[in-house]
N, CA, C and O atoms as a GROMACS GRO file, in nm:
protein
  316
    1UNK      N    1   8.014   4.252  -5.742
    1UNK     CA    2   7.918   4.214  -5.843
    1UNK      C    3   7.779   4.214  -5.779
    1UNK      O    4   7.770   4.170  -5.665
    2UNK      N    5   7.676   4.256  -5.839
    2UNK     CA    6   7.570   4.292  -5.781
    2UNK      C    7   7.485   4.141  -5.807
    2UNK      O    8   7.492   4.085  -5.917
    3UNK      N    9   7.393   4.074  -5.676
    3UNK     CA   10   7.331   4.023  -5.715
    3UNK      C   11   7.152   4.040  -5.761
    3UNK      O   12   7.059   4.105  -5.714
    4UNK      N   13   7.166   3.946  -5.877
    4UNK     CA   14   7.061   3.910  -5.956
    4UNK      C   15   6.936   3.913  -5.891
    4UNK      O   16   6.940   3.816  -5.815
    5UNK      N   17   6.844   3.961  -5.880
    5UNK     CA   18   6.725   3.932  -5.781
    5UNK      C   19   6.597   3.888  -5.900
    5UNK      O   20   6.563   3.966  -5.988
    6UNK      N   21   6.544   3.767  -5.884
    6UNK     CA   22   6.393   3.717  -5.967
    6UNK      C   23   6.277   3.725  -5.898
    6UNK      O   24   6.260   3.678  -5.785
    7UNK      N   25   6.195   3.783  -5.964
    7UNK     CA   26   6.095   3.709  -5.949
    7UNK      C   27   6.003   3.585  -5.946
    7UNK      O   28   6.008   3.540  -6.060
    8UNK      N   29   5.934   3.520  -5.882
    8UNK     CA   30   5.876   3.375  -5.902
    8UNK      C   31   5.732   3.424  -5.938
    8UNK      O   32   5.695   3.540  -5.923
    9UNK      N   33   5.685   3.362  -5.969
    9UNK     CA   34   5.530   3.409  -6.047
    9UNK      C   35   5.491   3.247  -6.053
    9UNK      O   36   5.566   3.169  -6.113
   10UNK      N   37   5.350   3.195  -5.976
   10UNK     CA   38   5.316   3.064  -5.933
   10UNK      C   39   5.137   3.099  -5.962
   10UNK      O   40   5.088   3.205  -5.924
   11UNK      N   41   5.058   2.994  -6.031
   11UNK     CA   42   4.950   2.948  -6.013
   11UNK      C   43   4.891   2.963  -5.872
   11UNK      O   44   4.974   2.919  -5.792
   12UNK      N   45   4.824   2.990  -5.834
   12UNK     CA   46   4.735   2.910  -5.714
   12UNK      C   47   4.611   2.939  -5.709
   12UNK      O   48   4.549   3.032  -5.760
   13UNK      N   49   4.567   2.822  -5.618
   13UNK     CA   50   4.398   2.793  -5.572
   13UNK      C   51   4.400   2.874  -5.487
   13UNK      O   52   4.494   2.884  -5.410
   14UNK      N   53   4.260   2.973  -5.483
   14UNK     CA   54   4.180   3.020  -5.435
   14UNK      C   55   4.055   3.035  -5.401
   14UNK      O   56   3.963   3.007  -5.478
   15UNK      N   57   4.037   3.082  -5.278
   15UNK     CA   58   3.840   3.051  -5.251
   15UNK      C   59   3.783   3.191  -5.187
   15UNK      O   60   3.874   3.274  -5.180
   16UNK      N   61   3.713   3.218  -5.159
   16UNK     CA   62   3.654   3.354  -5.170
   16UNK      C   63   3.536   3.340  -5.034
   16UNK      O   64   3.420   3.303  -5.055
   17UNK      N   65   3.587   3.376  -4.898
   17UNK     CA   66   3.465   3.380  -4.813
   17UNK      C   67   3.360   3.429  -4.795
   17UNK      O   68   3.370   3.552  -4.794
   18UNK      N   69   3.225   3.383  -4.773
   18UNK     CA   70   3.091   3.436  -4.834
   18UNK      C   71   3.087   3.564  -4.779
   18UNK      O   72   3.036   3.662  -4.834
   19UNK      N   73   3.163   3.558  -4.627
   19UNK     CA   74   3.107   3.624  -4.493
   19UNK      C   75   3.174   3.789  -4.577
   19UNK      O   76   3.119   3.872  -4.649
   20UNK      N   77   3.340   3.774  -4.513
   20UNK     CA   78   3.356   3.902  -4.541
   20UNK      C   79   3.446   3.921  -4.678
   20UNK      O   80   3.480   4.037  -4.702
   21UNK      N   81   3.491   3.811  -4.776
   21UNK     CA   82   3.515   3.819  -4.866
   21UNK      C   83   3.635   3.843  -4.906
   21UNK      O   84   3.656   3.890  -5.018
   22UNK      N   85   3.714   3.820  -4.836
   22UNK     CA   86   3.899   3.735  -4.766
   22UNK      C   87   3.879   3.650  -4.841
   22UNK      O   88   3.788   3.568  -4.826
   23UNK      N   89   4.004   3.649  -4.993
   23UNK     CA   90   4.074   3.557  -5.054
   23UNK      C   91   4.135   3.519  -4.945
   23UNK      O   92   4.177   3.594  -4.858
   24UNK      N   93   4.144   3.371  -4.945
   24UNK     CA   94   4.184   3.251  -4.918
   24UNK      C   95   4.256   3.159  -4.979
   24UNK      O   96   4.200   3.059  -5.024
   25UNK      N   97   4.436   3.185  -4.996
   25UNK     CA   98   4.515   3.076  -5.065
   25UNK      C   99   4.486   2.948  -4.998
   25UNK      O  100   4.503   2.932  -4.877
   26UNK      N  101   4.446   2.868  -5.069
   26UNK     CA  102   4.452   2.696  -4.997
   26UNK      C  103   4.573   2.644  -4.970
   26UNK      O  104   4.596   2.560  -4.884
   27UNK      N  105   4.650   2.693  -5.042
   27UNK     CA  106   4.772   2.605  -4.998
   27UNK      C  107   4.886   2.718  -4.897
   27UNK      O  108   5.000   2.680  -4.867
   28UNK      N  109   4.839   2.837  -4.861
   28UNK     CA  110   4.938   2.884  -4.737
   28UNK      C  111   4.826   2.837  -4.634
   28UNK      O  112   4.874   2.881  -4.530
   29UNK      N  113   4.700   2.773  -4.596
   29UNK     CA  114   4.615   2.757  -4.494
   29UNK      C  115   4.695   2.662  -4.399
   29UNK      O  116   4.776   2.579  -4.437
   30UNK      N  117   4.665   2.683  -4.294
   30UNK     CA  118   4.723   2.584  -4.206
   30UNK      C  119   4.616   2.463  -4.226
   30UNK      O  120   4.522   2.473  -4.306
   31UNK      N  121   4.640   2.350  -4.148
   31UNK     CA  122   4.606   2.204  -4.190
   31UNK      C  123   4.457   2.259  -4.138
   31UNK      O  124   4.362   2.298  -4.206
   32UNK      N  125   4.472   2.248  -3.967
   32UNK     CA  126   4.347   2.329  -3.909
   32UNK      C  127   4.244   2.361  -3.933
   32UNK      O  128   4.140   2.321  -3.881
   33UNK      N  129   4.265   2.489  -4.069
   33UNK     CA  130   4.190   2.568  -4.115
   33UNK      C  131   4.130   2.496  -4.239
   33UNK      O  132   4.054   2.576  -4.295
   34UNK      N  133   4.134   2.378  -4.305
   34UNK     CA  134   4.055   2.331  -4.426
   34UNK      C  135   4.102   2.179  -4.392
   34UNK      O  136   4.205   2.139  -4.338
   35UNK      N  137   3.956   2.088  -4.460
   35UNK     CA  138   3.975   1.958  -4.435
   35UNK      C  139   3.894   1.930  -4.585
   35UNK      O  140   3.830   2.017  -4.645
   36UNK      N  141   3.914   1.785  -4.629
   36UNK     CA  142   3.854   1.784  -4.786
   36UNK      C  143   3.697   1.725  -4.750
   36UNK      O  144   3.676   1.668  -4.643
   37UNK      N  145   3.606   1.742  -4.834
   37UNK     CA  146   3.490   1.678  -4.830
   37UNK      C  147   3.423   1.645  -4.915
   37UNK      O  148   3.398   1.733  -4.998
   38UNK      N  149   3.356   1.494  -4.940
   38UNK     CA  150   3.298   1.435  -5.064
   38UNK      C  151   3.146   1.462  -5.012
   38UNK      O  152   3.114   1.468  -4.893
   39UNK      N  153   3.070   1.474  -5.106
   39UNK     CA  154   2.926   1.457  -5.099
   39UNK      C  155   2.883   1.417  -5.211
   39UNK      O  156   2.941   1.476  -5.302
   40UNK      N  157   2.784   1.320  -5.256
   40UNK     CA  158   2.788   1.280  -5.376
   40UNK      C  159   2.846   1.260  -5.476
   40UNK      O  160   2.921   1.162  -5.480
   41UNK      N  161   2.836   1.327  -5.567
   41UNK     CA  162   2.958   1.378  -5.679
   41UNK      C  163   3.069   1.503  -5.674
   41UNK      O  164   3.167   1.518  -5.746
   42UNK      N  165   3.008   1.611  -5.532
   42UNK     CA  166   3.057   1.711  -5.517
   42UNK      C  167   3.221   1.668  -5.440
   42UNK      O  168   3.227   1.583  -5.352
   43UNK      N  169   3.339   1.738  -5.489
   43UNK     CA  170   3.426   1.730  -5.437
   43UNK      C  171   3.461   1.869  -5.403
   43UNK      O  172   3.441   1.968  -5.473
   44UNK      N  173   3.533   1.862  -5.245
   44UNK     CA  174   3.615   2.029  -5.211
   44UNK      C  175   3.640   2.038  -5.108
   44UNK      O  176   3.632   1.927  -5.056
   45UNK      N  177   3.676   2.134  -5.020
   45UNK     CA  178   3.728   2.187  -4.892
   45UNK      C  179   3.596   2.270  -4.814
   45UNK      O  180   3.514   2.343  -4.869
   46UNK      N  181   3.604   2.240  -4.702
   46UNK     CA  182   3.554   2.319  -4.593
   46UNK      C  183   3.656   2.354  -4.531
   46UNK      O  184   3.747   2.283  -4.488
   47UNK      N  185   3.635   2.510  -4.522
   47UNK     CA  186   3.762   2.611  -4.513
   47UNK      C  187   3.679   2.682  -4.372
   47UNK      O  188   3.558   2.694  -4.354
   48UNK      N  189   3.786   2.718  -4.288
   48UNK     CA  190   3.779   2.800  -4.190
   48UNK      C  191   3.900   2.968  -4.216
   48UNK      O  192   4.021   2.987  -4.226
   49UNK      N  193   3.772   3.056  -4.217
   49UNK     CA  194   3.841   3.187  -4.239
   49UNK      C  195   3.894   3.216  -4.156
   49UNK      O  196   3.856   3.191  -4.041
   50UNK      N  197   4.011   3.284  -4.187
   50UNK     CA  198   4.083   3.314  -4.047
   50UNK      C  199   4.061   3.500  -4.026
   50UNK      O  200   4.094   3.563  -3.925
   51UNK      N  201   4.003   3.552  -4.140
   51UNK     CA  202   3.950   3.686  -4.078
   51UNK      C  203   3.829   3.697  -3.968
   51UNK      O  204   3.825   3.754  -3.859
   52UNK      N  205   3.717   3.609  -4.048
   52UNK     CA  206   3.575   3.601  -3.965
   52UNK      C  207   3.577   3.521  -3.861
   52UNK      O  208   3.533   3.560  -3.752
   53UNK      N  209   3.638   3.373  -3.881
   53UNK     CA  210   3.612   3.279  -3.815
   53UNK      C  211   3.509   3.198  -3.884
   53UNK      O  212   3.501   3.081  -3.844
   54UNK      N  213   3.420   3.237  -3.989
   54UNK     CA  214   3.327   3.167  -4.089
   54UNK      C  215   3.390   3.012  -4.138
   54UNK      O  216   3.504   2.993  -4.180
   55UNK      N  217   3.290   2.915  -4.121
   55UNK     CA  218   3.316   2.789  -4.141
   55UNK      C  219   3.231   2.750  -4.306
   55UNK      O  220   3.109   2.758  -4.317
   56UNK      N  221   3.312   2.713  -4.409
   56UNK     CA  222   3.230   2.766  -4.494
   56UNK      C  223   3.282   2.595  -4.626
   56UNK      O  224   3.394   2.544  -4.629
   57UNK      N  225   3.181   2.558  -4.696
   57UNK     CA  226   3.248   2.448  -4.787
   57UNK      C  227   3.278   2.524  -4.916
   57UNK      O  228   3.202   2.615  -4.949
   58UNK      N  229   3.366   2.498  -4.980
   58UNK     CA  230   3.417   2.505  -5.126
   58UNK      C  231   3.382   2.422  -5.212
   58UNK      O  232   3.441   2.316  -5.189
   59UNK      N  233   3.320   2.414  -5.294
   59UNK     CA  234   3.309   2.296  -5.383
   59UNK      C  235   3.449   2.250  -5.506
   59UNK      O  236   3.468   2.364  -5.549
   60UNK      N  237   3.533   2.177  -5.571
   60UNK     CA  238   3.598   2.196  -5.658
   60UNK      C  239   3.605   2.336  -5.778
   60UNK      O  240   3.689   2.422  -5.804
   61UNK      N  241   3.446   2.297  -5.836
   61UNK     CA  242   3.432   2.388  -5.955
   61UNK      C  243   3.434   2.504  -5.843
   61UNK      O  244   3.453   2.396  -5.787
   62UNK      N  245   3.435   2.567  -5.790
   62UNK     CA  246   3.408   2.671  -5.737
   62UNK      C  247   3.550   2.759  -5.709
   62UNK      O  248   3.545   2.882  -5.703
   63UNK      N  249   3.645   2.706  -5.698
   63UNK     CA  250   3.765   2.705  -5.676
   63UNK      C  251   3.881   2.823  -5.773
   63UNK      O  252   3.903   2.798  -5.892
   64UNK      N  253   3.931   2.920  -5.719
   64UNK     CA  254   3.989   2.969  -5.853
   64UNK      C  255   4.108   2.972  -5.866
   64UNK      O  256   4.162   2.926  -5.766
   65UNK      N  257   4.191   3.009  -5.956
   65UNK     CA  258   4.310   3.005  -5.947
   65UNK      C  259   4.364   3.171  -5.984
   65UNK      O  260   4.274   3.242  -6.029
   66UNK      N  261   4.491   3.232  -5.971
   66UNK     CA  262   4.496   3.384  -5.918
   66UNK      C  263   4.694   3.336  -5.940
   66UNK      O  264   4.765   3.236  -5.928
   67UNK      N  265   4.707   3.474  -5.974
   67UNK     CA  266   4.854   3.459  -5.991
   67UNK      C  267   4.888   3.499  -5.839
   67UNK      O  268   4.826   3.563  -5.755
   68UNK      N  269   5.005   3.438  -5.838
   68UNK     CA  270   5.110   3.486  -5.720
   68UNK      C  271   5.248   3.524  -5.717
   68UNK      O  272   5.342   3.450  -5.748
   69UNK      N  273   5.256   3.636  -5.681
   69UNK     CA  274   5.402   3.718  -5.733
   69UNK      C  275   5.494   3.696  -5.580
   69UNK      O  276   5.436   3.759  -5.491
   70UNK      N  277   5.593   3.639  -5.540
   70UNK     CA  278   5.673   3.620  -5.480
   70UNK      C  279   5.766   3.736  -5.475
   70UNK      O  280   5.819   3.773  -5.580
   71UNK      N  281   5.800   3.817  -5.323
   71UNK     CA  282   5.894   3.912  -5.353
   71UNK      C  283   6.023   3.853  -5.411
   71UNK      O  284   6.043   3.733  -5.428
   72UNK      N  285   6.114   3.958  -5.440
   72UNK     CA  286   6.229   3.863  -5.430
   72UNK      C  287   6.317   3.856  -5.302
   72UNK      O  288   6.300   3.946  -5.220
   73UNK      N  289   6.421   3.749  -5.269
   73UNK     CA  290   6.485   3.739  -5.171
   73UNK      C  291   6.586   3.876  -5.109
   73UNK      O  292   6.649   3.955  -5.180
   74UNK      N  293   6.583   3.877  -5.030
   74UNK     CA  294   6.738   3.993  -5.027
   74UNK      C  295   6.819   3.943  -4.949
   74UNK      O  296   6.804   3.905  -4.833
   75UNK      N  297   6.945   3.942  -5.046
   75UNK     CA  298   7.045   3.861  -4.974
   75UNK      C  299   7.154   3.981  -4.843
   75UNK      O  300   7.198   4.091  -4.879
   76UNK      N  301   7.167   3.943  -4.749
   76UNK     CA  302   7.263   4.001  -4.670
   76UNK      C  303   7.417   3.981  -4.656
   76UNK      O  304   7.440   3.860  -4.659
   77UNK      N  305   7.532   4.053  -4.641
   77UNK     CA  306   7.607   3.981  -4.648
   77UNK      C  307   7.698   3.932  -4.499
   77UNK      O  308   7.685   4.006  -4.402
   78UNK      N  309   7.740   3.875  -4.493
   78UNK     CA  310   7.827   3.831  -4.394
   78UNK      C  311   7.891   3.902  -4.277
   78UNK      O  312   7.990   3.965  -4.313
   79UNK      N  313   7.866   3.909  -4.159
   79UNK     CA  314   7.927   3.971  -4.077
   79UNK      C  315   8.049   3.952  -4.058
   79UNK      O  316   8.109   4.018  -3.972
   0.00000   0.00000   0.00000
C-alpha cells in the first residue's frame, strides 16, 4: 500500500534585510541571531543576518507574514 504523503502549509513571520535583502524567517533564527526590543511604544526584534552579518532592528508593524510550504516526509523502509 502506498504511502500518503501531505503537505503542511504554515503562516510565518518574516523580515526583510536592508543590506542585501535575505528573507529572514524569525522563527527558524537561532536564539543568537535576534533578541526583542522595546523603545517607547515601538515593539520588535533586532535581527542579525546571517547572509551579510548586518545587525539590523525590526519594528512589529514592519514584520510580514509569507506562506510556508513544508516538503513532504519520505518515509524509508526497514532494513
Amino acid at each position: 500500500m502506498p504511502i500518503q504523503q501531505t503537505r503542511t502549509i504554515a503562516m510565518v513571520e518574516c523580515a526583510s534585510c536592508p543590506d542585501c535583502e535575505k528573507i529572514l524567517v524569525l522563527g527558524m533564527l537561532p536564539a543568537e541571531s535576534k533578541r526583542p526590543f522595546v523603545e517607547g511604544r515601538a515593539r520588535g526584534w533586532v535581527i542579525i543576518c546571517g547572509g551579510c552579518g548586518n545587525e539590523f532592528p525590526v519594528r512589529s508593524a514592519e514584520i510580514f507574514q509569507t506562506v510556508k510550504e513544508d516538503r513532504p516526509m519520505q518515509r524509508r523502509g526497514a532494513a
